[in-house]
C-alpha positions as a Markdown table, in Angstrom:
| # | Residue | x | y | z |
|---|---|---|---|---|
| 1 | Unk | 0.0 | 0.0 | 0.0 |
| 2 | Unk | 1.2 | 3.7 | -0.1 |
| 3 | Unk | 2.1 | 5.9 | 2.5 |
| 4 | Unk | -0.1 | 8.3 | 3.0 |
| 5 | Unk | 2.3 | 10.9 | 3.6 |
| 6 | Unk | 3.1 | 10.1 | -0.2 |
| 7 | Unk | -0.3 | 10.3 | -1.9 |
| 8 | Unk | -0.7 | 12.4 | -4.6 |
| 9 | Unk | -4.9 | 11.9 | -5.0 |
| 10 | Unk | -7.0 | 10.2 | -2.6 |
| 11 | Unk | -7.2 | 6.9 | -2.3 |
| 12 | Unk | -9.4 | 4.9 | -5.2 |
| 13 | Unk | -12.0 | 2.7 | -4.4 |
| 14 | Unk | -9.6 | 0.0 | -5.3 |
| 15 | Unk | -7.3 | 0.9 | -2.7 |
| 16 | Unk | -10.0 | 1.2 | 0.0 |
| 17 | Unk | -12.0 | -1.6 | -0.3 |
| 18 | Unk | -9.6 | -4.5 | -2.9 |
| 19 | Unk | -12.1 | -3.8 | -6.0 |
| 20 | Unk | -14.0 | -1.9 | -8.4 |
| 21 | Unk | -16.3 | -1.9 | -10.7 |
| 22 | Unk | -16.4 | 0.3 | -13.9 |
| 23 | Unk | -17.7 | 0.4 | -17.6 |
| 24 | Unk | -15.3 | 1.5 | -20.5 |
| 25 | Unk | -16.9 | 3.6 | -23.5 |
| 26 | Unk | -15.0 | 5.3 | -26.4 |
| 27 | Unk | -14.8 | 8.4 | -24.4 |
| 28 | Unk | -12.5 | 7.0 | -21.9 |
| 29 | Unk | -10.6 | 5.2 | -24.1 |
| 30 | Unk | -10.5 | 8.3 | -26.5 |
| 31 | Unk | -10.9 | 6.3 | -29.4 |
| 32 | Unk | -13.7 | 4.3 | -31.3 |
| 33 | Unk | -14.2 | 1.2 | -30.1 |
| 34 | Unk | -16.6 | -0.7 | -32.5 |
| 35 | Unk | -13.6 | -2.1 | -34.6 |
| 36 | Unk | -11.2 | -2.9 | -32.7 |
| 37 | Unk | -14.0 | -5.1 | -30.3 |
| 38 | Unk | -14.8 | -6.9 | -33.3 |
| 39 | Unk | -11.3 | -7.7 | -33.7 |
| 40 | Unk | -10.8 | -9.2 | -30.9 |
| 41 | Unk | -14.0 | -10.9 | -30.9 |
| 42 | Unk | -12.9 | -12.6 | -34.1 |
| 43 | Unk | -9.5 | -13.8 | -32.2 |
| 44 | Unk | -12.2 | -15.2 | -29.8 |
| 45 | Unk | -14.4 | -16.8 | -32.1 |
| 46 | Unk | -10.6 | -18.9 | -33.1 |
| 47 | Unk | -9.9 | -19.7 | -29.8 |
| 48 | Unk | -7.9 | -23.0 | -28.7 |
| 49 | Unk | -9.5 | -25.1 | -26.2 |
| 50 | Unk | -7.9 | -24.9 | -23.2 |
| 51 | Unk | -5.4 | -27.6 | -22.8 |
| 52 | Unk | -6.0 | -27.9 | -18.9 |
| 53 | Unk | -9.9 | -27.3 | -19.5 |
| 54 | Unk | -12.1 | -30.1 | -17.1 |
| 55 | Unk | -14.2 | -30.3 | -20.8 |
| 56 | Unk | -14.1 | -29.2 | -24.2 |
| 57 | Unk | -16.0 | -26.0 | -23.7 |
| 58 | Unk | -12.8 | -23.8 | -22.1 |
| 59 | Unk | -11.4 | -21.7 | -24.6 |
| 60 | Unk | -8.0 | -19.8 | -23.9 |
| 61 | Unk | -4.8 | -17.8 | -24.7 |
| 62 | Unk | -1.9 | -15.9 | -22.9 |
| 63 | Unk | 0.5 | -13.4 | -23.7 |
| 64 | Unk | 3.2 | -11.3 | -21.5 |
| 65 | Unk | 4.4 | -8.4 | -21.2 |
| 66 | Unk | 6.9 | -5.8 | -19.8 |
| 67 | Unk | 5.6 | -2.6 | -18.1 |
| 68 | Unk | 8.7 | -0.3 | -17.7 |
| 69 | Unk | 6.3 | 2.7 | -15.3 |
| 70 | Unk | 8.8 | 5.7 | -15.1 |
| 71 | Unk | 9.7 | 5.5 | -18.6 |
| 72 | Unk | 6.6 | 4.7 | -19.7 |
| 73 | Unk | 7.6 | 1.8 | -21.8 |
| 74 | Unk | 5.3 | -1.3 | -22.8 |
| 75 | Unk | 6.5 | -4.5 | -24.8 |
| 76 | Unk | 5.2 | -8.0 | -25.7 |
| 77 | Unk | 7.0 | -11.0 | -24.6 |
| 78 | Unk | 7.5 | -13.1 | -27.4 |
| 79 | Unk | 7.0 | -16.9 | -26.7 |
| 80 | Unk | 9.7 | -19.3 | -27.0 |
| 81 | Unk | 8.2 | -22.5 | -26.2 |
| 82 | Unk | 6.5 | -24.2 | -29.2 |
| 83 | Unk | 4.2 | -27.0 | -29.2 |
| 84 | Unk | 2.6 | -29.3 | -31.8 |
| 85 | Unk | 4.0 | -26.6 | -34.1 |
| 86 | Unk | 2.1 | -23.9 | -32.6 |
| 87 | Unk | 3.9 | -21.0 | -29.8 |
| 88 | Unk | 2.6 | -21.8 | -26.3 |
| 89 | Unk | 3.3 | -19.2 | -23.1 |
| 90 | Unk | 3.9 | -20.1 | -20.1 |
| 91 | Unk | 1.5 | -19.6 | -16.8 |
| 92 | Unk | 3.0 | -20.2 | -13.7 |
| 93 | Unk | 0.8 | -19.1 | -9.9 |
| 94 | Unk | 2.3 | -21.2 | -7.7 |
| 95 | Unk | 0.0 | -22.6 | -4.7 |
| 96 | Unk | -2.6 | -19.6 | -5.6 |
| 97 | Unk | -4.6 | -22.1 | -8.3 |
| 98 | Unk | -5.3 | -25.2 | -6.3 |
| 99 | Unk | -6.1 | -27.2 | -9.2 |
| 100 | Unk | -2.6 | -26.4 | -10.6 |
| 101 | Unk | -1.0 | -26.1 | -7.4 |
| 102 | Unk | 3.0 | -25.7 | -8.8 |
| 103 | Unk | 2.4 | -26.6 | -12.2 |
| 104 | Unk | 3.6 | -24.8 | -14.7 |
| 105 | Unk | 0.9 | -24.6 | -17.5 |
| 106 | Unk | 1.7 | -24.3 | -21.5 |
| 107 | Unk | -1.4 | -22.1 | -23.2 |
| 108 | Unk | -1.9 | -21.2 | -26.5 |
| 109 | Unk | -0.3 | -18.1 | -27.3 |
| 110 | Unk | -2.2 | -15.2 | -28.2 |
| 111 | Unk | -1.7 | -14.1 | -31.9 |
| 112 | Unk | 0.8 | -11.0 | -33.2 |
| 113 | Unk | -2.6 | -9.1 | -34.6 |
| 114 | Unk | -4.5 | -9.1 | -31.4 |
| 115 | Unk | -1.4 | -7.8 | -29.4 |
| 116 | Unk | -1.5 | -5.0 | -32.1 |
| 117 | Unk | -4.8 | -4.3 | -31.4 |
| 118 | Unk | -5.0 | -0.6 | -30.6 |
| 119 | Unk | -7.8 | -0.9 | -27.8 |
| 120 | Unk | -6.4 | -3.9 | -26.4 |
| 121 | Unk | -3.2 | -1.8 | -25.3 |
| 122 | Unk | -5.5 | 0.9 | -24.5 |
| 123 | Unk | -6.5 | -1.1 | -21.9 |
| 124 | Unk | -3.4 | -1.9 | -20.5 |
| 125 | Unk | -2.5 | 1.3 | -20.1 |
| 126 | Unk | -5.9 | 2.5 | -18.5 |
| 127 | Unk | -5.6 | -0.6 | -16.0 |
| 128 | Unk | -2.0 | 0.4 | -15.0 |
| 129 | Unk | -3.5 | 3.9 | -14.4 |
| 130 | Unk | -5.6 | 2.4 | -11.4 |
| 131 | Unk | -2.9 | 0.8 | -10.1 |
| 132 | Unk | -0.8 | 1.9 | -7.2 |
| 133 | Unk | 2.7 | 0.9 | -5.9 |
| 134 | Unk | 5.0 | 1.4 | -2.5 |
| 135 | Unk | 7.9 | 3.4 | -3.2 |
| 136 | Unk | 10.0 | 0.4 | -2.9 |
| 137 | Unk | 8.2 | -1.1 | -6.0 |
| 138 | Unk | 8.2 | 1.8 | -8.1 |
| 139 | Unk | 11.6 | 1.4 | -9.5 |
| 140 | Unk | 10.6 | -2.0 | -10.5 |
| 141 | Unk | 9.2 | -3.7 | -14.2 |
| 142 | Unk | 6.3 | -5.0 | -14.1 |
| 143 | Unk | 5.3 | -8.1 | -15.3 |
| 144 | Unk | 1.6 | -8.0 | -17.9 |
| 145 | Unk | -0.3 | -11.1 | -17.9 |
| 146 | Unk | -2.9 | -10.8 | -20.9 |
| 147 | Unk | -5.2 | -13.7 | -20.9 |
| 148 | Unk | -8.4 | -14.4 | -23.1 |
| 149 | Unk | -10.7 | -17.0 | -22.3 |
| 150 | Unk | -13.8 | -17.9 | -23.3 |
| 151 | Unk | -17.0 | -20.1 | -21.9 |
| 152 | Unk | -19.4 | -21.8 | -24.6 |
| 153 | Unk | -22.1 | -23.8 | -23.9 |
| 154 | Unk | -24.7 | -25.6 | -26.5 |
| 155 | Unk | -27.1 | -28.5 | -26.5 |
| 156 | Unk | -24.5 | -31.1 | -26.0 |
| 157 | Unk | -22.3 | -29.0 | -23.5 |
| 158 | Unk | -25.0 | -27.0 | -21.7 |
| 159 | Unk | -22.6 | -25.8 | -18.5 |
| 160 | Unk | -19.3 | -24.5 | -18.5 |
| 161 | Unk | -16.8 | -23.5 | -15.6 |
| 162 | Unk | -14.1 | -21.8 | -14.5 |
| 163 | Unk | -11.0 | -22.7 | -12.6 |
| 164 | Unk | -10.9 | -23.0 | -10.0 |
| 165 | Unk | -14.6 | -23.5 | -8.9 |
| 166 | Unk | -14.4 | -21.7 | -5.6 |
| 167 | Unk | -13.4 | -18.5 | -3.9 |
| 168 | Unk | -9.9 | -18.0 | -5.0 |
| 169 | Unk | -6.9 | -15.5 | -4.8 |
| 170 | Unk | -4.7 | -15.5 | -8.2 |
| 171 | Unk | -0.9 | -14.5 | -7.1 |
| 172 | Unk | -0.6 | -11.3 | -9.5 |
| 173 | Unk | -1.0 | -7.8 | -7.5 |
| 174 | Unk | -4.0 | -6.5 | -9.8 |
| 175 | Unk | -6.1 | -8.3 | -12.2 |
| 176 | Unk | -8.6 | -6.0 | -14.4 |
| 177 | Unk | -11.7 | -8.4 | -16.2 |
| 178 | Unk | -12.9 | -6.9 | -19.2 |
| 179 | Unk | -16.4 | -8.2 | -21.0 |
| 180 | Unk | -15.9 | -9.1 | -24.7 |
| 181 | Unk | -19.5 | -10.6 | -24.9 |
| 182 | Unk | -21.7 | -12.4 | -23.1 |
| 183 | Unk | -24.8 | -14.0 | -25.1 |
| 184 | Unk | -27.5 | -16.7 | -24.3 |
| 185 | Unk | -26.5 | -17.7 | -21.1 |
| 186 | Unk | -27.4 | -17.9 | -17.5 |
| 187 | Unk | -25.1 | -17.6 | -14.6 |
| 188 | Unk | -21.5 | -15.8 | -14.8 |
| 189 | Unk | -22.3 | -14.2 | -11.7 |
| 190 | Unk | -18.6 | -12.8 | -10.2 |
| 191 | Unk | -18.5 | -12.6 | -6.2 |
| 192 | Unk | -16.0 | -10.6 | -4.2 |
| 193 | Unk | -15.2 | -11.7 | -0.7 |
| 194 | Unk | -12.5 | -11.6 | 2.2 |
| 195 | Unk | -9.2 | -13.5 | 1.6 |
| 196 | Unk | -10.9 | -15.8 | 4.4 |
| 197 | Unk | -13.4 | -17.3 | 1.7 |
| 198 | Unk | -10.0 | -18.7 | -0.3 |
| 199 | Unk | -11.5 | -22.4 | -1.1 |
| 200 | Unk | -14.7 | -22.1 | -0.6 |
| 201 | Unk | -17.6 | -21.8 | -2.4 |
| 202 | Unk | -20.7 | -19.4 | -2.0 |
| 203 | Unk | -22.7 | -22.0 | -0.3 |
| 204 | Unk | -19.8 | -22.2 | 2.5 |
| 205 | Unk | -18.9 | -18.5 | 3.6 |
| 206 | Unk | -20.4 | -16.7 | 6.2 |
| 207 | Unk | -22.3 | -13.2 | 5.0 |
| 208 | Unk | -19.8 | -10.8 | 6.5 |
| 209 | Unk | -17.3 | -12.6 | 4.1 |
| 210 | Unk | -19.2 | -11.6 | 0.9 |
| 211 | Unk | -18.6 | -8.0 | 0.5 |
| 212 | Unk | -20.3 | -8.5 | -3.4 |
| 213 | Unk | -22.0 | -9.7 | -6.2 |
| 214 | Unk | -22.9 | -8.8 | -9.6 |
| 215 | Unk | -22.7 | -9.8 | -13.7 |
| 216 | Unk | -20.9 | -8.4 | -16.6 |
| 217 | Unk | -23.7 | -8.0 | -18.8 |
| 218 | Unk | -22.2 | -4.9 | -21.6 |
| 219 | Unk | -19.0 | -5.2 | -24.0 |
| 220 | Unk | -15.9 | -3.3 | -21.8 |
| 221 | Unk | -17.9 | -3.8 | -18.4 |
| 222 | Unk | -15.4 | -4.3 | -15.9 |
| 223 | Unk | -13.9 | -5.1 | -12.4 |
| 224 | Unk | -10.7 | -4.8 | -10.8 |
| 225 | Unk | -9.0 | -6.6 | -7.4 |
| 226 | Unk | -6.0 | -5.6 | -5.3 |
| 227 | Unk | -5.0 | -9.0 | -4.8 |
| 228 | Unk | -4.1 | -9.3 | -1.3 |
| 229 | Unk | -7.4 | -7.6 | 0.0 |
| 230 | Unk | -9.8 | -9.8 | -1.7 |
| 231 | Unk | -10.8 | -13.1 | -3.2 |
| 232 | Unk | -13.4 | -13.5 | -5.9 |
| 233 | Unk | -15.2 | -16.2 | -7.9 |
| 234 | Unk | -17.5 | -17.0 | -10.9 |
| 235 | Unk | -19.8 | -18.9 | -11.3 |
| 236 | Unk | -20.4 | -21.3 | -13.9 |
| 237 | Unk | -22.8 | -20.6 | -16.9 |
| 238 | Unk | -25.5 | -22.6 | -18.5 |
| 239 | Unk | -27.5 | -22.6 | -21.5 |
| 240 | Unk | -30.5 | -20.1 | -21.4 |
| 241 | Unk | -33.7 | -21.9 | -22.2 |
| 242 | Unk | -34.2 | -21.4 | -25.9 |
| 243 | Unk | -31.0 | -20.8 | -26.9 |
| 244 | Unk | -28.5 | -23.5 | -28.9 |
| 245 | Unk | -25.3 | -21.5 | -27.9 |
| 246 | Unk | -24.3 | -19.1 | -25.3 |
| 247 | Unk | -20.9 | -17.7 | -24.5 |
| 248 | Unk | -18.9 | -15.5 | -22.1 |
| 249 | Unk | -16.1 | -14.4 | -23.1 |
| 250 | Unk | -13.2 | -12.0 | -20.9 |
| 251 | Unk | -9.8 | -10.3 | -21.6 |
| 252 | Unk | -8.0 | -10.3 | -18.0 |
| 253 | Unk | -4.8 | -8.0 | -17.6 |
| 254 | Unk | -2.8 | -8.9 | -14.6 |
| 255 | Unk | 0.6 | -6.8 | -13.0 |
| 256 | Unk | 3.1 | -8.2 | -11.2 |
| 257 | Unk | 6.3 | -6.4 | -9.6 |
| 258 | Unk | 9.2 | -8.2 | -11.5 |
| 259 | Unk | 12.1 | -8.7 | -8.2 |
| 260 | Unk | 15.4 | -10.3 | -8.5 |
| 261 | Unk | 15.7 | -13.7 | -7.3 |
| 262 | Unk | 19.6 | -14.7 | -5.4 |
| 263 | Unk | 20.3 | -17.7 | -5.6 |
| 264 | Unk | 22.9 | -18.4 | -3.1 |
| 265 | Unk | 25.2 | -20.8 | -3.5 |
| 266 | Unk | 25.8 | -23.8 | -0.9 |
């Protein structure tokens, strides 16, 4: 957190309470955001499945970045690991996922023309904006997680999750969610709660854990977490009655103070 003696504004809502909830038109972006959407909604429509999916209805891709914040400086990652003849990045949270507790997870790579997507690094920029740093942390790059993934359901695959499937903290400082679309489902519904609901899910906390709930419902309707106030879940969707396919599709931007690691040597 920041030392108050060091503020510069007053403190966001984001800093207050761990999240925040906002909607993104062309006006705050200062650009027109028709095109662009449909862009990336196209790189949606080609997702891969996810290879750590629980079914064949998880669609997802990654991409990193470098955040240089006193120059200011942004640059893509390339990916260096290739697999089946396609470029994979790498995903790595440590204990925070329990269903990939350590594991070090291979996802499709997101393509060259949707990192060049003018909103999309509108975005990043505009997340960074909301963020806010100790002194200590300042002088630091910052690590960009940029993921896309997508939930379809249809007749033969009328429920779809996420993972994990309970109240859950991810490892990364900030993550921002941003709605692509969202179309003939039910369900979605994202939860914010105490960091003492970590594991459970909504049927197991206690009320003065849940601090909210709500749906993304609009294209560029969004939240954001401060990681290490919060924990937050969705929940799975379904097929709306009627309807023969429903998605919900997200862009997530994470930041993560790069540090040095010493190794020392025995």
């Amino acid at each position: 957190m920041l030392d108050k003696s060091d503020r510069l504004k007053p403190p966001s809502l984001l800093e207050q309470q761990g999240f925040e909830r906002y909607c993104l038109d062309r006006h705050d972006l200062n650009m027109d955001v028709e095109g662009p959407l449909k862009q990336i909604q196209k790189e949606f429509d080609s997702l891969s499945r996810d290879p750590y999916g629980s079914g064949d209805n998880r669609f997802r891709s990654y991409a990193r970045g470098i955040l240089l914040p006193w120059k200011p400086e942004f640059n893509w990652i390339p990916p260096t690991i290739v697999v089946d003849g396609r470029p994979v990045t790498e995903y790595y949270q440590g204990a925070y996922n329990p269903d990939f507790s350590g594991e070090r997870r291979l996802l499709p790579a997101i393509s060259e023309e949707a990192k060049s997507n003018l909103l999309l690094r509108r975005l990043i920029w505009i997340d960074f904006d909301r963020t806010f740093w100790p002194k200590a942390l300042r002088a630091h790059p910052l690590q960009v997680g940029l993921s896309f993934i997508k939930l379809q359901v249809d007749a033969d695959h009328r429920r779809a999750l996420s993972t994990p499937d309970s109240f859950h903290q991810d490892g990364e400082t900030f993550t921002f969610a941003h709605l692509v679309q969202r179309t003939g489902i039910v369900g979605g519904v994202n939860a914010i709660a105490s960091p003492s609901a970590r594991g459970k899910t909504p049927a197991e906390i206690a009320d003065e854990e849940r601090f909210e709930e709500f749906e993304l419902a609009r294209p560029l309707e969004s939240y954001a977490v401060f990681d290490p106030l919060v924990s937050h879940y969705v929940s799975p969707i379904e097929l709306e009655d009627g309807r023969h396919k429903g998605e919900r599709s997200i862009i997530l931007v994470d930041f993560t103070p790069m540090v040095p690691i010493h190794h020392v040597v025995q």
